[in-house]
C-alpha positions in Angstrom: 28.1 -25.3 130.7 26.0 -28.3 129.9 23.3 -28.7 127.8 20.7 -31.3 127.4 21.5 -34.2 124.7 17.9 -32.9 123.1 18.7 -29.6 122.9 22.2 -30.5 121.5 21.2 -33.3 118.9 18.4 -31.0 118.0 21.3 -28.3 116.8 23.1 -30.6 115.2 20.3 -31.6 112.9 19.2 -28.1 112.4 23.1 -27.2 111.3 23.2 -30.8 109.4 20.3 -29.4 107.3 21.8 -26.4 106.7 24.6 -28.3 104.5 28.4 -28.4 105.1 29.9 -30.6 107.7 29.3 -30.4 111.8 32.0 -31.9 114.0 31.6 -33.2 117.3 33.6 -34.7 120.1 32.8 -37.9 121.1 31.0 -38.9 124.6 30.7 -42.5 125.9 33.3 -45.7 125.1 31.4 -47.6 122.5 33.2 -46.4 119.5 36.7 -47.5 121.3 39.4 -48.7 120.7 39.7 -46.1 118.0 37.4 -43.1 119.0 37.8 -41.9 122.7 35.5 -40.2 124.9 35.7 -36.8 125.8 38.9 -36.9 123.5 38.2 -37.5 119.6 36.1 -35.9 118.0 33.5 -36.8 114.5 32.9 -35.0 111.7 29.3 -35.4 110.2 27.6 -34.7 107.2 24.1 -34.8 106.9 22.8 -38.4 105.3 21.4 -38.1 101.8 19.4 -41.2 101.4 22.0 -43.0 99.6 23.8 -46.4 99.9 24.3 -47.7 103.7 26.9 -50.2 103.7 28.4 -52.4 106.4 30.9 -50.4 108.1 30.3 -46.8 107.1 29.3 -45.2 111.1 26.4 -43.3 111.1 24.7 -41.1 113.3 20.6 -42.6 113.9 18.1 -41.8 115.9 17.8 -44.7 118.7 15.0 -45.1 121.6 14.3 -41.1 121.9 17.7 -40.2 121.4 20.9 -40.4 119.2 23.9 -42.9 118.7 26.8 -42.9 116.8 27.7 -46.4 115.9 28.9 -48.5 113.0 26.6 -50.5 110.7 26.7 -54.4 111.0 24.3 -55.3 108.6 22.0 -53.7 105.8 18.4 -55.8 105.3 16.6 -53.7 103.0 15.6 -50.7 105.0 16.1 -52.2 108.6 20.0 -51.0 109.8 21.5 -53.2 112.5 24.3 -51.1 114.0 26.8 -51.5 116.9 30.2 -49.8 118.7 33.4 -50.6 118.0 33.5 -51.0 121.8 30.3 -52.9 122.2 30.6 -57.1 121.6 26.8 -57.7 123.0 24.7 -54.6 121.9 22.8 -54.0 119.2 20.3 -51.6 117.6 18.2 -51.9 114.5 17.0 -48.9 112.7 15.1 -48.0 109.8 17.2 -45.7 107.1 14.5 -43.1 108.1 16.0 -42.7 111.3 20.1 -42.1 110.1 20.7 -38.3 110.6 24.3 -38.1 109.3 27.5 -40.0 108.2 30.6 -39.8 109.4 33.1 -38.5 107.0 36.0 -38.1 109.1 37.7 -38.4 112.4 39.7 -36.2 114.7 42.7 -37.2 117.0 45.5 -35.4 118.4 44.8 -32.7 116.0 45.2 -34.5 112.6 42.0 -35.0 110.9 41.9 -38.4 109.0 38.8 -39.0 106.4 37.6 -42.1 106.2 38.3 -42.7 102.6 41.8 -42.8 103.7 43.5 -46.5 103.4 43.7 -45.8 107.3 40.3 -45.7 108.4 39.8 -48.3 105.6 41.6 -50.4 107.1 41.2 -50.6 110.4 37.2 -50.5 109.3 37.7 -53.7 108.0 40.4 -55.1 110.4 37.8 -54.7 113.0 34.9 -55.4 111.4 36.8 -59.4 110.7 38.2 -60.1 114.3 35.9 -62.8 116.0 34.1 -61.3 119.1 36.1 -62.7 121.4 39.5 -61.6 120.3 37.4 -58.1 119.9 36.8 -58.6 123.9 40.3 -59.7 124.8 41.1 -56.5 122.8 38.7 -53.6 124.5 39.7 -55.5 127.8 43.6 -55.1 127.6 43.2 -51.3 126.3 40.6 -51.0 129.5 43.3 -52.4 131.4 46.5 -50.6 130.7 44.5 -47.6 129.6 45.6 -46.5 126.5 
């Protein structure tokens, strides 16, 4: 059964507001190489107004809809965000629009937070590579599909 992205981002918020965390399974290849679609899945907890900082992914509310992608830059209220997966695009958001952060990750069944030296890591790892070796990357793992 499918639902409509309003209706499902509309739950998600409602739960979100409730407290605790809400986990979700990824859709879409912008957050590759590391989160898969169809395949990983996020765990969220609802944003509290605090500090946004370069790096930390964050659920916003884009265009009518919602994206899950990983902050760039922070220039005072204005959020400029793009996907792991994504060497071109970008979005800019006010913090007014972040619903949630994401707290963890989930792949083949081990859930890794991303305070762990892991996500660390890899968040900064990526974050450092010049775009184009980023490209030569996403366009290898395209390739050989892993």
């Amino acid at each position: 059964m499918q639902i409509s992205n309003d209706i499902f981002f509309a739950e998600v918020e409602r739960l979100l507001g409730e407290g605790g965390e809400v986990t979700i399974t990824i859709r879409g290849n912008s957050m590759q190489p590391v989160l898969c679609d169809g395949h990983d899945k996020v765990v969220l907890r609802r944003y509290d107004g605090g500090e946004v900082q370069r790096g930390d992914v964050m659920l916003f509310r884009y265009r009518g809809g919602h994206v899950l992608h990983r902050v760039v830059s922070v220039e005072g209220e204005r959020i400029t965000f793009a996907g792991d997966g994504n060497y071109k695009l970008y979005e800019q958001a006010l913090c007014k629009d972040i619903v949630a952060r994401m707290v963890a990750y989930c792949k083949d069944g081990r859930r890794v937070e991303c305070t762990d030296r892991e996500w660390q890591r890899y968040s900064r790892l990526w974050m450092a590579l010049p775009m184009l070796l980023r490209r030569v990357i996403l366009g290898v793992k395209r390739r050989i599909k892993i």
